[in-house]
MARBA-445622 format. One record per residue (C-alpha): residue in one letter; x, y, z; residue number from 1; chain. Coordinates in nm, 3 decimals, padded with zeros to 5 digits. Each point is the difference from the previous one (the first is absolute). Example, Ala and Ser with C-alpha at 12.3 -4.5 7.8 and 13.67 -1.06 7.14 Angstrom:
2
+------+---------+---------+---------+-----+-------+
! rest !    east !   north !      up !  nr ! kette !
+------+---------+---------+---------+-----+-------+
!    a !  01.230 ! -00.450 !  00.780 !   1 !     A !
!    s !  00.137 !  00.344 ! -00.066 !   2 !     A !
+------+---------+---------+---------+-----+-------+
This chain:
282
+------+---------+---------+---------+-----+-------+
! rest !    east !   north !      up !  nr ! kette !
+------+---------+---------+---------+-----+-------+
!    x !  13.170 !  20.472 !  20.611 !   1 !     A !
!    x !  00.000 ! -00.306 !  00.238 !   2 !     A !
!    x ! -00.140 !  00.044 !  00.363 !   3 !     A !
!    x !  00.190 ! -00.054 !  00.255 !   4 !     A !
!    x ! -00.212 ! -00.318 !  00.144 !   5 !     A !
!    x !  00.012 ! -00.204 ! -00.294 !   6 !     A !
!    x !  00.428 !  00.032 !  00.067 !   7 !     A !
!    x ! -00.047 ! -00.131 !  00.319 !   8 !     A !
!    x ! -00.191 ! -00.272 ! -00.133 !   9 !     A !
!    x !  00.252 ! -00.084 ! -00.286 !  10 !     A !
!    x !  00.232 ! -00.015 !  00.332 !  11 !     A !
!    x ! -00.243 ! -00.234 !  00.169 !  12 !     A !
!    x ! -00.022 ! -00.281 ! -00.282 !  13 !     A !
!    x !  00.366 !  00.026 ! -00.090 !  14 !     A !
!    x !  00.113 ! -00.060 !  00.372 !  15 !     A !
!    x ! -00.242 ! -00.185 !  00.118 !  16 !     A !
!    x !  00.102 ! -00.322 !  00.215 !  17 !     A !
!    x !  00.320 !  00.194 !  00.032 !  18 !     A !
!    x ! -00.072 !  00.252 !  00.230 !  19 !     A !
!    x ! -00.283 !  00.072 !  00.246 !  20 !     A !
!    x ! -00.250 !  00.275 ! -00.109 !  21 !     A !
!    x !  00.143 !  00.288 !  00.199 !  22 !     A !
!    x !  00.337 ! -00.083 ! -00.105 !  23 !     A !
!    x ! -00.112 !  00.052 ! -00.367 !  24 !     A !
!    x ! -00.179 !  00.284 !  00.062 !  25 !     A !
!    x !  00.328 !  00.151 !  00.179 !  26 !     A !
!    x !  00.210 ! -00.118 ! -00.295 !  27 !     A !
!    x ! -00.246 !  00.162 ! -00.249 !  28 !     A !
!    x !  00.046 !  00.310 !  00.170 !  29 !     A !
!    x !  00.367 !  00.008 !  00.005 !  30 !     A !
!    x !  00.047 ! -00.116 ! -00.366 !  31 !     A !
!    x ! -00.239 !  00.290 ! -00.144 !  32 !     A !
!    x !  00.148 !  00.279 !  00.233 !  33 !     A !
!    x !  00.344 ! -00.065 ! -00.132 !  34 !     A !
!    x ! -00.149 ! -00.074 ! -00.373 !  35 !     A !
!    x ! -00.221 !  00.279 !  00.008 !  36 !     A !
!    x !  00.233 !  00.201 !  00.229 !  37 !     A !
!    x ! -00.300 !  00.136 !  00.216 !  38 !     A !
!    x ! -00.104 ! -00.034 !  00.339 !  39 !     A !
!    x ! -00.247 ! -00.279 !  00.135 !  40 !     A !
!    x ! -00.253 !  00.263 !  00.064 !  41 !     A !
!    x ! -00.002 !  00.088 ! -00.321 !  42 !     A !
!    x ! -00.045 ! -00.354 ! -00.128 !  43 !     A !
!    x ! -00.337 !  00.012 !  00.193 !  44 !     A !
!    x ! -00.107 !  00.315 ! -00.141 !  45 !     A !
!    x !  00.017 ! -00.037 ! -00.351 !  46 !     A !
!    x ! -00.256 ! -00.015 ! -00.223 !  47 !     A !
!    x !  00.234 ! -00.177 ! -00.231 !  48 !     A !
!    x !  00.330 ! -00.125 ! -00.096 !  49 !     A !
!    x !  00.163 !  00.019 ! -00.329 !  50 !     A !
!    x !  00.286 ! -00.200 !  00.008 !  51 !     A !
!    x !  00.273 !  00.045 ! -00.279 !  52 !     A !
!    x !  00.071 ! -00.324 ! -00.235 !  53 !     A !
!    x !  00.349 !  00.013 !  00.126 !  54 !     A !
!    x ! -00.217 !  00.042 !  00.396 !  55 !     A !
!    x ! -00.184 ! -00.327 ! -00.132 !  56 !     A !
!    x !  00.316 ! -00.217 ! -00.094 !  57 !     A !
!    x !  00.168 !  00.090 !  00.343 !  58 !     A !
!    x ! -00.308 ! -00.087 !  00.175 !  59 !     A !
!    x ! -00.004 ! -00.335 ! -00.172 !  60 !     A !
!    x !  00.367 ! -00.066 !  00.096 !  61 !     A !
!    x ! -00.073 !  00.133 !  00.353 !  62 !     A !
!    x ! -00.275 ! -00.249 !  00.043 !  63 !     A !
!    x !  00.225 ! -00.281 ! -00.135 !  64 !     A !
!    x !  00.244 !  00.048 !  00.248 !  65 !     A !
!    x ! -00.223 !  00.014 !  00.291 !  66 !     A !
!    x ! -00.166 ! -00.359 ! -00.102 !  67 !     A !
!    x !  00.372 ! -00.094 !  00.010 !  68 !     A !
!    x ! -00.003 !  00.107 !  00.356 !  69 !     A !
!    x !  00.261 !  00.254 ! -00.033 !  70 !     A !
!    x ! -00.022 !  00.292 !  00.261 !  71 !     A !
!    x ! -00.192 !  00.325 ! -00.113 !  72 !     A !
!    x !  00.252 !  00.195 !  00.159 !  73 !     A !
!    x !  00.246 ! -00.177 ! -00.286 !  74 !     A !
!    x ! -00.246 !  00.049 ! -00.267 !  75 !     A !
!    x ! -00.087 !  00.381 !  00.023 !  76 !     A !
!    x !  00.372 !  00.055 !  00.100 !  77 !     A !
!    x ! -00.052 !  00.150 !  00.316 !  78 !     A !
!    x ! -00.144 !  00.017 !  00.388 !  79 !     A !
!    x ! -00.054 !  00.262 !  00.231 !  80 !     A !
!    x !  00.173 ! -00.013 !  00.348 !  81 !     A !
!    x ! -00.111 !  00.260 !  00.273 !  82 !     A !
!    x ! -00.072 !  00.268 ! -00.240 !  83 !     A !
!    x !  00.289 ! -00.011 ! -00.265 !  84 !     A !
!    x !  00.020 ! -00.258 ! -00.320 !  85 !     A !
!    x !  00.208 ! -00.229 ! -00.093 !  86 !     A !
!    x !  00.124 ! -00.182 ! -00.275 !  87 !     A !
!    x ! -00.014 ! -00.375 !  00.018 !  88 !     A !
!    x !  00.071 ! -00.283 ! -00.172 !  89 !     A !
!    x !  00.157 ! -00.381 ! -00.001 !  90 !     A !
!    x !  00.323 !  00.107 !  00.139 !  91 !     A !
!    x ! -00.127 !  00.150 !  00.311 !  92 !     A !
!    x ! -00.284 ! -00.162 !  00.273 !  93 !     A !
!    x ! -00.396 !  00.255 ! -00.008 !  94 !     A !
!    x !  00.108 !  00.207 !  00.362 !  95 !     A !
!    x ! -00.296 ! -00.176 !  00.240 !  96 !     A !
!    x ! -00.188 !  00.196 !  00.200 !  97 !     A !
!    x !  00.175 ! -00.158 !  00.342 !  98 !     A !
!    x !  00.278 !  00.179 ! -00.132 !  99 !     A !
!    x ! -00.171 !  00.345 !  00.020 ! 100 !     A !
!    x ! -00.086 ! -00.109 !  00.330 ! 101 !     A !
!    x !  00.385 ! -00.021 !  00.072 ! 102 !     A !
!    x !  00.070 !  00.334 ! -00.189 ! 103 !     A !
!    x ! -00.279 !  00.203 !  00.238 ! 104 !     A !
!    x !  00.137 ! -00.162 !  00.301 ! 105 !     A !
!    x !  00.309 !  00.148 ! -00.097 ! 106 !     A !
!    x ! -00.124 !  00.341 ! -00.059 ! 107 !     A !
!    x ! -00.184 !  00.049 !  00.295 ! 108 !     A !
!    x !  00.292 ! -00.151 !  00.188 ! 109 !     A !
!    x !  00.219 !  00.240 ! -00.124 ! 110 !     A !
!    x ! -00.112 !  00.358 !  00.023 ! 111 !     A !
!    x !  00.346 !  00.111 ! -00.098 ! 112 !     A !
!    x !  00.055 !  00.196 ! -00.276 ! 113 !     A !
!    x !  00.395 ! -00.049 ! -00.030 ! 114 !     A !
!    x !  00.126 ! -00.340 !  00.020 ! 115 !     A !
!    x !  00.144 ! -00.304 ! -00.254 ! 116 !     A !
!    x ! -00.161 ! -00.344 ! -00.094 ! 117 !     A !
!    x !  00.072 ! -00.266 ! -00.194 ! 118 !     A !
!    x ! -00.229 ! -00.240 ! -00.136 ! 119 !     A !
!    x !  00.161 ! -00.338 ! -00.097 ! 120 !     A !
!    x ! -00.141 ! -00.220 ! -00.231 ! 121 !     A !
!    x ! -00.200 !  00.294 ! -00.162 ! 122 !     A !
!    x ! -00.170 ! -00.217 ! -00.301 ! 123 !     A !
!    x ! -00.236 !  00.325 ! -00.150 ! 124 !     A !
!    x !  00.160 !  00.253 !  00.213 ! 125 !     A !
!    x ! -00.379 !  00.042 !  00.161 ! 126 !     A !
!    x !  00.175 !  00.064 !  00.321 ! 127 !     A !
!    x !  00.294 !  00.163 ! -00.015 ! 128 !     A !
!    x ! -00.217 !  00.264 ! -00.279 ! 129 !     A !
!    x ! -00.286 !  00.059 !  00.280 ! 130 !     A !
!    x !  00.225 !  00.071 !  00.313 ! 131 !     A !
!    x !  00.184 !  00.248 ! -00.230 ! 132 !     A !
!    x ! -00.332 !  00.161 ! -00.118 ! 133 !     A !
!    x ! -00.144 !  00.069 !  00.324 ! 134 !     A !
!    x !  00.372 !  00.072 !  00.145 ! 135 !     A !
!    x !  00.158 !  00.188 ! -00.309 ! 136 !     A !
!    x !  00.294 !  00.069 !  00.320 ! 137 !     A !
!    x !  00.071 ! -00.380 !  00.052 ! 138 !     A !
!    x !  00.312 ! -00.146 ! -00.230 ! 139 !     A !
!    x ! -00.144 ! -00.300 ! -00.133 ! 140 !     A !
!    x !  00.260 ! -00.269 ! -00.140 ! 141 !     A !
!    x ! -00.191 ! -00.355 ! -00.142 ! 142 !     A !
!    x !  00.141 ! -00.346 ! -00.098 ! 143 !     A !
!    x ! -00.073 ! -00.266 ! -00.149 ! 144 !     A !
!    x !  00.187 ! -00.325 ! -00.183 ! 145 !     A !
!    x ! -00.213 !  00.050 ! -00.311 ! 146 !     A !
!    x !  00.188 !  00.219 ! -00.300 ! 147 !     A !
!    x ! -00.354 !  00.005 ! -00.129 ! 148 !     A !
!    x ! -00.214 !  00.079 !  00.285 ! 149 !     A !
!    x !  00.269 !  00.303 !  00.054 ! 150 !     A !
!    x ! -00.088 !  00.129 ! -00.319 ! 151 !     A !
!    x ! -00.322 !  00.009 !  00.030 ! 152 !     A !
!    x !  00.003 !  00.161 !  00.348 ! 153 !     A !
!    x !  00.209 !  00.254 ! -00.112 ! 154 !     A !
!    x ! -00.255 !  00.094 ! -00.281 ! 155 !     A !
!    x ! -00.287 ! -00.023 !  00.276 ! 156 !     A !
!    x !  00.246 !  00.270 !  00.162 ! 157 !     A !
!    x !  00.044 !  00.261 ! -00.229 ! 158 !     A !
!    x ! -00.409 ! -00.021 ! -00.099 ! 159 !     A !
!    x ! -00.053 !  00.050 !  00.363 ! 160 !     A !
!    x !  00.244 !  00.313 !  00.023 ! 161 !     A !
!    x !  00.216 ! -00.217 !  00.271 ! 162 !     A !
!    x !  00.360 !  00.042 !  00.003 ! 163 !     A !
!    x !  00.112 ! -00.379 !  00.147 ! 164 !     A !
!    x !  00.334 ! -00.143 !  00.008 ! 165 !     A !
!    x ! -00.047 ! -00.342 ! -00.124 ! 166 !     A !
!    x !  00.248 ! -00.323 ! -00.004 ! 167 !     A !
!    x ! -00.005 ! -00.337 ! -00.168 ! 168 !     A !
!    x !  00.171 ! -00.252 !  00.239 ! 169 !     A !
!    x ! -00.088 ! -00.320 !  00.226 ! 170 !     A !
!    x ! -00.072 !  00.116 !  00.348 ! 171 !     A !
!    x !  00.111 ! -00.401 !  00.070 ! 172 !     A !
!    x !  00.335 !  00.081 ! -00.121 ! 173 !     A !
!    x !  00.061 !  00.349 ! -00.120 ! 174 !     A !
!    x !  00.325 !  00.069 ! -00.260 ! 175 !     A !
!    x !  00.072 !  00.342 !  00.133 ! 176 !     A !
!    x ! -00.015 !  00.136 !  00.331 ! 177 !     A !
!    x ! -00.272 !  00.267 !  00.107 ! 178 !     A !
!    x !  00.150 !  00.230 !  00.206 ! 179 !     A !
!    x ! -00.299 !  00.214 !  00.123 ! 180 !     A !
!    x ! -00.206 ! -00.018 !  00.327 ! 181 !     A !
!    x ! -00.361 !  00.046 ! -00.037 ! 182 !     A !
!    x ! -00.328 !  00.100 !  00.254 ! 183 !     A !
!    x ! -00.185 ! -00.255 ! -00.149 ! 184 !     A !
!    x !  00.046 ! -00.330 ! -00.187 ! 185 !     A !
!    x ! -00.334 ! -00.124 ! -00.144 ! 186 !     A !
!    x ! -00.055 ! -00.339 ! -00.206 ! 187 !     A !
!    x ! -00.271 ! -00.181 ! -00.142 ! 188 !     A !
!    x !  00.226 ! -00.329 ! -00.097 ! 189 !     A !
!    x ! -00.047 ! -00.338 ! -00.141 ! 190 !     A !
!    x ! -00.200 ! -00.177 !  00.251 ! 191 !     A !
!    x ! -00.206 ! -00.235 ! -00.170 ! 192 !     A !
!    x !  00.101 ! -00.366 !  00.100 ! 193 !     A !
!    x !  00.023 ! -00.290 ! -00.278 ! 194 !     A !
!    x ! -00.298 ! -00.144 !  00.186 ! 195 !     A !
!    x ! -00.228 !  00.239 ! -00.044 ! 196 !     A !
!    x ! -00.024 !  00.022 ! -00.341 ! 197 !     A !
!    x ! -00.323 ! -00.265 ! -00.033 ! 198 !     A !
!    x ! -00.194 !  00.272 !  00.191 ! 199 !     A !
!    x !  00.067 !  00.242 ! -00.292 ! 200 !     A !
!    x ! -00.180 !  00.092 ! -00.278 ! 201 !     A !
!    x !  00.133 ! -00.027 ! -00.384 ! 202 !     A !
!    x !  00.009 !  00.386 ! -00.059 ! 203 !     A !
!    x !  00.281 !  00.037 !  00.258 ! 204 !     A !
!    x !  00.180 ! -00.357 ! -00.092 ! 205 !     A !
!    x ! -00.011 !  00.038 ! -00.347 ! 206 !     A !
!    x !  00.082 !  00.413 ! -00.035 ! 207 !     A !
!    x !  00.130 !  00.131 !  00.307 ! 208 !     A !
!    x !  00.416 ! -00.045 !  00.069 ! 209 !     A !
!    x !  00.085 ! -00.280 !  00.183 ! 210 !     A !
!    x !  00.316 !  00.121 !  00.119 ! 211 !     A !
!    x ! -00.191 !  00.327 !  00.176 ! 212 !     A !
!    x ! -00.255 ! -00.273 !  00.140 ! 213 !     A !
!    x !  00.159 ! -00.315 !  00.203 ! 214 !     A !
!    x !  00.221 ! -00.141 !  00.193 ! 215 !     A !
!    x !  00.151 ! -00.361 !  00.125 ! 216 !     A !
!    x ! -00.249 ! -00.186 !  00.234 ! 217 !     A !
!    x !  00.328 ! -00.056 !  00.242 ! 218 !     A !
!    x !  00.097 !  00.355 ! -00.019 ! 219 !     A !
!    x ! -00.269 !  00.219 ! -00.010 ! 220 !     A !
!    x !  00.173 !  00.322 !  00.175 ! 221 !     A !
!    x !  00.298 ! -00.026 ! -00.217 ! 222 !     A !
!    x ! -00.088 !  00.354 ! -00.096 ! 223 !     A !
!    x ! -00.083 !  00.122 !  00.322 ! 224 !     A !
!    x !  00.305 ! -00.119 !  00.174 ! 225 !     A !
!    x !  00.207 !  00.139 ! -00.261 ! 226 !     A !
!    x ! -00.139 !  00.381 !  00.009 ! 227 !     A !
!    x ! -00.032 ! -00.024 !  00.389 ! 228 !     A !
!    x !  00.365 ! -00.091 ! -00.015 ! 229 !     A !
!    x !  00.048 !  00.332 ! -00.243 ! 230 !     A !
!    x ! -00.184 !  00.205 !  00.230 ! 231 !     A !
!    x !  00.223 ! -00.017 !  00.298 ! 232 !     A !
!    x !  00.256 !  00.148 ! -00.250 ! 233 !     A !
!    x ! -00.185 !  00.226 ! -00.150 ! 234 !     A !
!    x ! -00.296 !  00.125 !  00.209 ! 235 !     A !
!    x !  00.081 !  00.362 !  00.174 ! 236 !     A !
!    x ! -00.027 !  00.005 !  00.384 ! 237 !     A !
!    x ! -00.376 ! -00.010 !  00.089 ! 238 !     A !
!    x ! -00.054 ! -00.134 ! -00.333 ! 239 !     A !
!    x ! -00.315 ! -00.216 ! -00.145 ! 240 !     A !
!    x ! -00.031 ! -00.312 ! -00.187 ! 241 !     A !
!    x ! -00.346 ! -00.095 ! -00.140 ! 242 !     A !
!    x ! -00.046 ! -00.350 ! -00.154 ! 243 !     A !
!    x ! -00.334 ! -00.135 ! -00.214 ! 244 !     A !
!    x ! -00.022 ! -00.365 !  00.088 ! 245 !     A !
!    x ! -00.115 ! -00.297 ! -00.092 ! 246 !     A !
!    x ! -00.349 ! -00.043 !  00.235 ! 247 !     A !
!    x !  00.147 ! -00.323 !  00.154 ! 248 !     A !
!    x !  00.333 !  00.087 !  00.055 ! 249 !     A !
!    x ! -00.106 !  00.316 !  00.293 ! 250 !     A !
!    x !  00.145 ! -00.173 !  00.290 ! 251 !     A !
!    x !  00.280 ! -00.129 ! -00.173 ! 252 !     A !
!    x !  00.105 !  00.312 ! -00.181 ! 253 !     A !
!    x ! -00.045 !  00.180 !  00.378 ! 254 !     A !
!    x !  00.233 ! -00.278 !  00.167 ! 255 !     A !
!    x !  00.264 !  00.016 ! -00.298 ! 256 !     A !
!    x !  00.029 !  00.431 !  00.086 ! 257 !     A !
!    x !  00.040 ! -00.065 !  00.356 ! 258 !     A !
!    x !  00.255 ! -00.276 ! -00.024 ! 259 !     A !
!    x !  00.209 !  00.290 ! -00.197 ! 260 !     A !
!    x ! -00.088 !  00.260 !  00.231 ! 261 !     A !
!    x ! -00.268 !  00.233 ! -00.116 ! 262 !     A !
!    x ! -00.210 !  00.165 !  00.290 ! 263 !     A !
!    x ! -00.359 !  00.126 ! -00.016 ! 264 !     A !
!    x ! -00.093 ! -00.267 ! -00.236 ! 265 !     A !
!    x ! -00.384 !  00.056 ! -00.095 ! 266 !     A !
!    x ! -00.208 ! -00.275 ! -00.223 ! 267 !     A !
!    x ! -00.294 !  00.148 ! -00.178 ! 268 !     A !
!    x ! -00.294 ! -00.099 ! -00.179 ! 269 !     A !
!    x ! -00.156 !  00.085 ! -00.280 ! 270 !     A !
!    x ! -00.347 !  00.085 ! -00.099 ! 271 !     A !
!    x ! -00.086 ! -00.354 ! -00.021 ! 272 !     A !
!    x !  00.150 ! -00.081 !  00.347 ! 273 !     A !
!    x !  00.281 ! -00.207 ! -00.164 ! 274 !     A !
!    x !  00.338 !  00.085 !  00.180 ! 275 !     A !
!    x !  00.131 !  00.194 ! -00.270 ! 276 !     A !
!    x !  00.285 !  00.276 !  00.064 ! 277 !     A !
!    x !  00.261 ! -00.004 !  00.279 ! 278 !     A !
!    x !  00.194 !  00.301 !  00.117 ! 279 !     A !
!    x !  00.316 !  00.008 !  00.214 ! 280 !     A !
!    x !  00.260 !  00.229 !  00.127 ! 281 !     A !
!    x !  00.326 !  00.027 !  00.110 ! 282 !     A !
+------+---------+---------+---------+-----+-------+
């Protein structure tokens, strides 16, 4: 029987210097609700925990990992986004909470219940699996240039009960046509610029994908340009385009939609007050 506390405290001396207290406290939490397969409340209301020798060998490789700054969300396998889990791992970036932001502003802007979107550059499938949860009408179609990162959306799918049609191709040059119009084209793309990587920390550098992260310092809306370019094509009459951008690149990424000829261009924040999403229509 080991109490609960003196877990937390193994947590503490193995991470310490590595993470700030209430980070290891957090990632304390997380590991033993997916080891122990409980809720945090419970955590704090047991007497005891008896942990399994196969519980204690996991928890050991768990806590290896994390002093090797890998992401918890890679180490217990998963993350919650809005209120549905997903699998995660190396071949697909953790879903940030800036892009729930995007996926509510979506929602609310959209009361419809009949309508088609397609998320580009889908990574997880964390958007594309959430609009079609809350609008089981909507036909939801997602892409993305990784085989892999497919894959594992397309698992993420079927857990979720989400019928998506997904497609592995380069939105920068695709090698077959898409044919269909949509209401809404959303993407979360590669917006990281080469510069910006000395303000990053290891666990995204060393274990997230760089090709789902960044982007050429002299061409920074290369992805942009190229789906605004796609949605004149392929958005429907009255149709919505919603971008997650790089905090910098607000003005920019406005100017670049006008030049093409998108109307009612908005530039939000998000709940840090960092110019965050943009929306336009056309």
């Amino acid at each position: 029987m080991t109490e609960f506390h003196n877990i937390l405290n193994f947590f503490v001396e193995s991470l310490a210097g590595l993470y700030s207290r209430n980070e290891i406290q957090s990632l304390c939490f997380q590991v033993m609700q997916h080891l122990c397969n409980c809720s945090k409340a419970s955590l704090f209301a047991s007497d005891g925990i008896v942990l399994t020798e196969d519980q204690k060998t996991r928890l050991d490789s768990f806590i290896q990992r994390l002093q090797n700054h890998e992401p918890v969300q890679y180490v217990i396998g998963n993350c919650d986004f809005f209120d549905i889990k997903l699998h995660v791992d190396k071949r697909v970036l953790i879903p940030r909470p800036e892009t729930e932001e995007l996926v509510e502003w979506i929602l609310n802007d959209n009361p419809n219940t009949k309508g088609s979107l397609f998320d580009i550059c889908t990574g997880s499938g964390c958007i594309a699996i959430t609009i079609k949860r809350y609008k089981p009408g909507f036909a939801v179609s997602a892409l993305d240039l990784s085989a892999e990162a497919i894959f594992l959306a397309k698992e993420n799918a079927e857990t979720n009960n989400c019928k998506i049609n997904f497609i592995t191709d380069n939105i920068l040059q695709l090698s077959k046509p898409i044919e269909e119009k949509f209401d809404i084209i959303v993407s979360n793309p590669p917006y990281v610029m080469e510069k910006e990587k000395k303000e990053m920390k290891a666990n995204v550098l060393e274990y997230e994908p760089s090709m789902a992260l960044f982007v050429p310092n002299d061409d920074p809306l290369r992805f942009y340009q190229a789906i605004g370019e796609f949605g004149l094509a392929h958005l429907n009459s009255g149709g919505k385009l919603y971008f997650e951008i790089n905090e910098t690149q607000g003005e920019n990424t406005v100017n670049m939609l006008k030049n093409l000829g998108y109307k009612f261009i908005t530039l939000k924040k998000d709940f840090f007050g960092k110019d965050r999403m943009v929306r336009a229509g056309i």
